[in-house]
N, C-alpha and C positions, 0 to 999 in steps of 0.2 A: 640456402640452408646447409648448414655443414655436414661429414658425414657422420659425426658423433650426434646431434639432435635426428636425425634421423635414425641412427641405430638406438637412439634411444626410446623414438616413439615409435617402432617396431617392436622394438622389448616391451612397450607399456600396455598396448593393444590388449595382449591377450590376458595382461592381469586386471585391467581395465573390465573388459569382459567377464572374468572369473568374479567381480567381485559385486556381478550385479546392477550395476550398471545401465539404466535403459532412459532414454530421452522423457519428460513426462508428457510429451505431445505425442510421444509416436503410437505406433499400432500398438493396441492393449497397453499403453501406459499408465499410469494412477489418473491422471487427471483429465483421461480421454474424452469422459460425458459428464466433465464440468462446465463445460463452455456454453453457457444458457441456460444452465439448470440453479442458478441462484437467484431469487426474489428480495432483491432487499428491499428494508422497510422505507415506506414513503418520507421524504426529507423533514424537517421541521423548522431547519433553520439554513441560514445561505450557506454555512459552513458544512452543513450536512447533502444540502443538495446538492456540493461542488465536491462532495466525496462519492456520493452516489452515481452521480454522473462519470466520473473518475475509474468507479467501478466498473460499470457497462460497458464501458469503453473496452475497458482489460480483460470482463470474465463474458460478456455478452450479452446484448437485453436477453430476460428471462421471457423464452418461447413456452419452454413446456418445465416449467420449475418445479425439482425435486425437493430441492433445500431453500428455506427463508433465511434469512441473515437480518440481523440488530447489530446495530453499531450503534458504542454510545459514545462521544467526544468530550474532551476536555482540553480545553485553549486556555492557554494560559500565555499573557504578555511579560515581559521585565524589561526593563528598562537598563540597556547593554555599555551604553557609553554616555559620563557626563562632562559637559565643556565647562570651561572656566566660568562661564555664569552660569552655572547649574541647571541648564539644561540637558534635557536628554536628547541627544541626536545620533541612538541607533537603540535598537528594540529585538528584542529574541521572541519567537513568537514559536511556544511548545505547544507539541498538541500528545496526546494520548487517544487511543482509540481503540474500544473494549468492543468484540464483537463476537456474538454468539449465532454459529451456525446448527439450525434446527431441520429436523425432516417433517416436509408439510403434510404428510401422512398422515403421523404420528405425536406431531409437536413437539417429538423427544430430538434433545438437543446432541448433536452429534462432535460439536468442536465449538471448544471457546479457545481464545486468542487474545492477547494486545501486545501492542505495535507501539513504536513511536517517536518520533523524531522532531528536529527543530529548522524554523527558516531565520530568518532575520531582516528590517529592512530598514532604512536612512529617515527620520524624519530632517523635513527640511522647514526653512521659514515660510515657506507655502502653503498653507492648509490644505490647499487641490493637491498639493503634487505629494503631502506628506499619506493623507487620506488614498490616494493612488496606489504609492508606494504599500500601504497594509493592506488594501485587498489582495494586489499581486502576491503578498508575503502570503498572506492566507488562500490565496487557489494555490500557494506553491508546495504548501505545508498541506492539503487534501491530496493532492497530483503523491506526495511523496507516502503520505500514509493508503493511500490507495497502492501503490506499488507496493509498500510493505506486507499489506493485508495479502496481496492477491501473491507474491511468493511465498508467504505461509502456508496460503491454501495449497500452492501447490505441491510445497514440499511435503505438507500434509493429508493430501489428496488419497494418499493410500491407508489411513487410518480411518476413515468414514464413504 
């Protein structure tokens, strides 16, 4: 490390600090007694259950849950590249994902949100292998909107 990046994040340190600044996992951070206190709702569909799952993973199964959570989904395919015979042999696969966090107290909803982002995947001449290929596409597009969800929460963790 040269000695300019270093005098430079010596100089940063303390405006770093002044400007508030605090880890959200650390002691008294926002989102210190998040971790197991969300209930989301029971899945409904494979798409849902692989977001659900997705979730737990990142915020914790709900031990002693403060706050419920709704998520509602929206997948949507298109059809990304066509060959010379008019086939389509690549697929974007959007999702949307509208969720409202509630206090299970109370019922009263404390944070709404959505997210949302896209995968994509090859169909090939293979029915197994094209069929394959869109599940992976869709646990990959749960796996990403569950990521999205759960740094929302975080960064919103000190609002509710």
């Amino acid at each position: 490390m040269s000695s300019f990046n270093r005098r430079f994040l010596i100089l940063a340190l303390p405006a770093l600090a002044a400007c508030g600044f605090e880890p959200v996992y650390g002691t008294g951070g926002s989102a210190e007694g998040l971790r197991g206190s969300i209930l989301v709702d029971e899945p409904t569909t494979q798409d849902s259950f692989n977001l659900v799952a997705q979730l737990e993973k990142r915020l914790g199964r709900a031990q002693a849950p403060v706050y419920g959570m709704s998520v509602t989904l929206k997948v949507e395919e298109k059809g990304l590249a066509i060959s010379g015979s008019n086939d389509i042999t690549r697929y974007n696969v959007l999702g949307i994902a509208v969720y409202v966090l509630r206090n299970l107290g109370s019922d009263e909803q404390v944070y709404k949100g959505t997210v949302n982002t896209f995968t994509a995947y090859s169909a090939s001449a293979q029915p197994v292998a094209t069929l394959a290929a869109k599940r992976d596409a869709s646990e990959r597009l749960m796996t990403a909107l569950a990521d999205k969800i759960t740094t929302d929460l975080l960064i919103n963790s000190g609002k509710f």
